[in-house]
C-alpha positions in Angstrom: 120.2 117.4 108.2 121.9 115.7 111.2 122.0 112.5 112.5 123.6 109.3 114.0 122.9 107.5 111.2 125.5 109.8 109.0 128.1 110.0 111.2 131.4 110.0 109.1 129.2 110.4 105.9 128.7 114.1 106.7 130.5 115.3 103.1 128.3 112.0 101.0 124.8 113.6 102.5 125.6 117.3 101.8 126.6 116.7 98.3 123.5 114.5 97.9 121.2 117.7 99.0 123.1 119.9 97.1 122.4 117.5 94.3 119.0 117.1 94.9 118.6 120.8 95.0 119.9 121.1 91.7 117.2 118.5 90.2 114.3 121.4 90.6 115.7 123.1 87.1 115.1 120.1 85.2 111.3 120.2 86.0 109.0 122.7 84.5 108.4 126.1 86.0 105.0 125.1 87.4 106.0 122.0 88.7 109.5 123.2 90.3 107.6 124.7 93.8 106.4 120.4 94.5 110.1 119.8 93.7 110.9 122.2 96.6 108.3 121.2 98.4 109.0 117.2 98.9 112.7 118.1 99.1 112.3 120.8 101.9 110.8 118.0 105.0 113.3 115.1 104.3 113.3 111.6 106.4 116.2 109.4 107.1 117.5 109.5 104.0 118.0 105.6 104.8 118.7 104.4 101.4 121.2 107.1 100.8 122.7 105.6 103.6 122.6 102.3 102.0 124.3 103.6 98.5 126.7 105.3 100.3 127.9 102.1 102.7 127.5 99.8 99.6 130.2 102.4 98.3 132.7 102.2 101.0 135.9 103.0 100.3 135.3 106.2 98.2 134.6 109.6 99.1 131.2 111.2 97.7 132.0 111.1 93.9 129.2 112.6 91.3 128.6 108.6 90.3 128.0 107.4 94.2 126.1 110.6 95.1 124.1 110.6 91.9 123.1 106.8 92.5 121.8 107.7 96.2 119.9 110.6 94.5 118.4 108.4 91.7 117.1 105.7 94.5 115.9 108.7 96.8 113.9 110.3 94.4 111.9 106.5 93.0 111.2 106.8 97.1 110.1 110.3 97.2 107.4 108.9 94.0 106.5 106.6 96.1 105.7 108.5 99.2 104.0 111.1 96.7 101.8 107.9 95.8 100.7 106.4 98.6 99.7 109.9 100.1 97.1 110.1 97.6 96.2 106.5 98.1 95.9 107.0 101.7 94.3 110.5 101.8 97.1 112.0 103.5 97.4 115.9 104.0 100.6 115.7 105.9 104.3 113.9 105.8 107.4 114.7 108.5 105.2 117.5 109.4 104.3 119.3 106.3 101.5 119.7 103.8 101.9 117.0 101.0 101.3 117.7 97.4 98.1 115.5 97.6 96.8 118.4 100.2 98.3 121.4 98.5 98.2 120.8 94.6 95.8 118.2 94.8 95.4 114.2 94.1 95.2 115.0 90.2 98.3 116.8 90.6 100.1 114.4 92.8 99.5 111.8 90.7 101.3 113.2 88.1 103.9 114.5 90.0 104.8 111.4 91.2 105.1 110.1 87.8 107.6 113.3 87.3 109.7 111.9 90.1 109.9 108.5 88.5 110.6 109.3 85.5 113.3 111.9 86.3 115.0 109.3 88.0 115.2 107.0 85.3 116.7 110.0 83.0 119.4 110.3 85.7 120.0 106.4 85.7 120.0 106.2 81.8 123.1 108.9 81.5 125.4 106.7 83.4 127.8 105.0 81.6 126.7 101.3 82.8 123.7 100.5 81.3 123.2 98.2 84.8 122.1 100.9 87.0 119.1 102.0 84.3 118.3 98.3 85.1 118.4 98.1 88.6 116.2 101.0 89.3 113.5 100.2 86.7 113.0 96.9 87.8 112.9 98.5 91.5 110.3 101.0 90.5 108.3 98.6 88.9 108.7 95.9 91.2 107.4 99.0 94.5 104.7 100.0 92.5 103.4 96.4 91.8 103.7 95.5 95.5 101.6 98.7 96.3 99.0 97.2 93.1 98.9 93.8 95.3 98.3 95.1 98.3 95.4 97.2 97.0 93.7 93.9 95.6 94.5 92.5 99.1 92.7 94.7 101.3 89.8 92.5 103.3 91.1 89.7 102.4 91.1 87.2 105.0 92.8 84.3 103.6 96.1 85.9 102.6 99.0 83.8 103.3 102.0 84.5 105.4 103.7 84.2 101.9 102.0 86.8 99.9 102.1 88.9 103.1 105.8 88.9 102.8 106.0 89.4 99.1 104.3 92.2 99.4 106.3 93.8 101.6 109.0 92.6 100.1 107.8 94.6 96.1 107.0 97.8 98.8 110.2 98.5 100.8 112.9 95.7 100.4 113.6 95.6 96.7 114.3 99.4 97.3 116.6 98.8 100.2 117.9 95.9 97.7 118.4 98.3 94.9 120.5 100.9 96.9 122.8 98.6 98.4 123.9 97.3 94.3 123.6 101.1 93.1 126.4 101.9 95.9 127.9 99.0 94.8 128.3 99.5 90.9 129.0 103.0 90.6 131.7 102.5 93.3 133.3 99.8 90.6 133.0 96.8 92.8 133.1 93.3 91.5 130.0 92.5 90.0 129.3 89.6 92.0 129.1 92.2 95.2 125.9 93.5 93.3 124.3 90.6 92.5 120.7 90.5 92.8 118.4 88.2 95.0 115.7 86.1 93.1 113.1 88.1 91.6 109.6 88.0 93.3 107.9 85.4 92.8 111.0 82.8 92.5 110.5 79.4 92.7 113.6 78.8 93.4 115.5 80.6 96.7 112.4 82.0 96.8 113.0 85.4 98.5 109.4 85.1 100.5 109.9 81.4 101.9 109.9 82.2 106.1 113.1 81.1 107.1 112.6 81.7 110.8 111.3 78.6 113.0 107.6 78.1 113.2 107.7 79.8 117.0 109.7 82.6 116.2 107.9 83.5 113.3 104.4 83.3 114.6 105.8 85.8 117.6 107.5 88.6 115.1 105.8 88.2 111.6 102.5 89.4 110.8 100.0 86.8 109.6 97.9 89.4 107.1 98.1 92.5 105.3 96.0 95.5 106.8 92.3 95.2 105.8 91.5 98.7 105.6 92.2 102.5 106.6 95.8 104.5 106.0 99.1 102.2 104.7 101.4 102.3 108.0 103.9 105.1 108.2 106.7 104.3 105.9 110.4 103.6 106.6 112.1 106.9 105.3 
């Protein structure tokens, strides 16, 4: 895997493959060819990326490369979700395991992922990063609950709109950036979280743009119907 994105980091993303790789024995013989499968057709790797910059400083040490591979594979459950959600029979180019094994299958499987990556969280010695990645995982699936309940609705606000998106992608973006952070044995304030959804206070989906900016570049609604747009990844 090559690109722009990892210049300099080239040694970080090999070891987090390699890594990766190495996940597949800890699964059950008949579940080890999906392993392969969602590992073989990767994206961006884009919150790798993050854990890896959030780590500056440090070359790719088992902790930083096992945090990137712990946030990686809550996104890979995620991806293994929605393409049952939305039907899907192919990702980057390839059969999904909604296609091949099925949506029972899927289902499960991405539970697997999830849960494997909450094993690899709870055998770190700070019991921080356990923390950090369960309250992302719950926080992505409950943004993908929401914006099931949300479809048709007209009357969504700007606000809800934003948490949303915020539960679906940002609190995973959020959550690699303070796993680089931690396991490179930064100060804890440089992995300090943002308020939790739903804040009343500094409340993380408050529009902070001006009224004409905002109406340009935001979107007013959630989608009403049909596939979830393709996802950052």
């Amino acid at each position: 895997m090559s690109s722009p994105l990892h210049l300099g980091l080239e040694p970080h993303f090999a070891a987090l493959e390699s890594f990766l790789a190495d996940q597949e024995a800890s699964f059950e013989p008949e579940v080890r060819p999906m392993v392969r499968e969602v590992l073989a057709h990767p994206g961006k790797r884009l919150r790798p990326l993050l854990a890896f910059g959030s780590g500056a400083g440090i070359g790719p040490s088992i902790d930083l490369v096992r945090g990137a591979a712990i946030v990686e594979l809550v996104h890979l459950a995620t991806l293994v979700h929605d393409d049952v959600l939305d039907g899907a029979d192919t990702r980057h180019g390839a059969d999904t395991p909604n296609h091949t094994h099925g949506a029972h299958a899927a289902v499960l499987f991405g539970d697997a992922l999830f849960a494997h990556a909450l094993v690899l969280a709870s055998e770190h010695t700070s019991s921080t990063l356990c923390s950090i990645v369960a309250r992302a995982s719950r926080d992505v699936c409950s943004g993908e609950v929401c914006q099931t309940f949300s479809r048709d609705n007209q009357a969504l606000s700007l606000a809800d709109y934003q948490r949303q998106i915020r539960m679906k992608t940002a609190v995973l973006f959020e959550a690699a950036c303070r796993v680089g952070a931690l396991v490179a044995g930064y100060p804890k304030s440089t992995s300090t979280p943002a308020p939790p959804s739903g804040s009343t206070s500094a409340s993380p989906t408050r529009c902070t743009m001006t009224s004409s900016t905002c109406c340009k570049t935001t979107p007013r609604r959630v989608r009403r119907s049909g596939p979830t747009p393709p996802a950052v990844n």
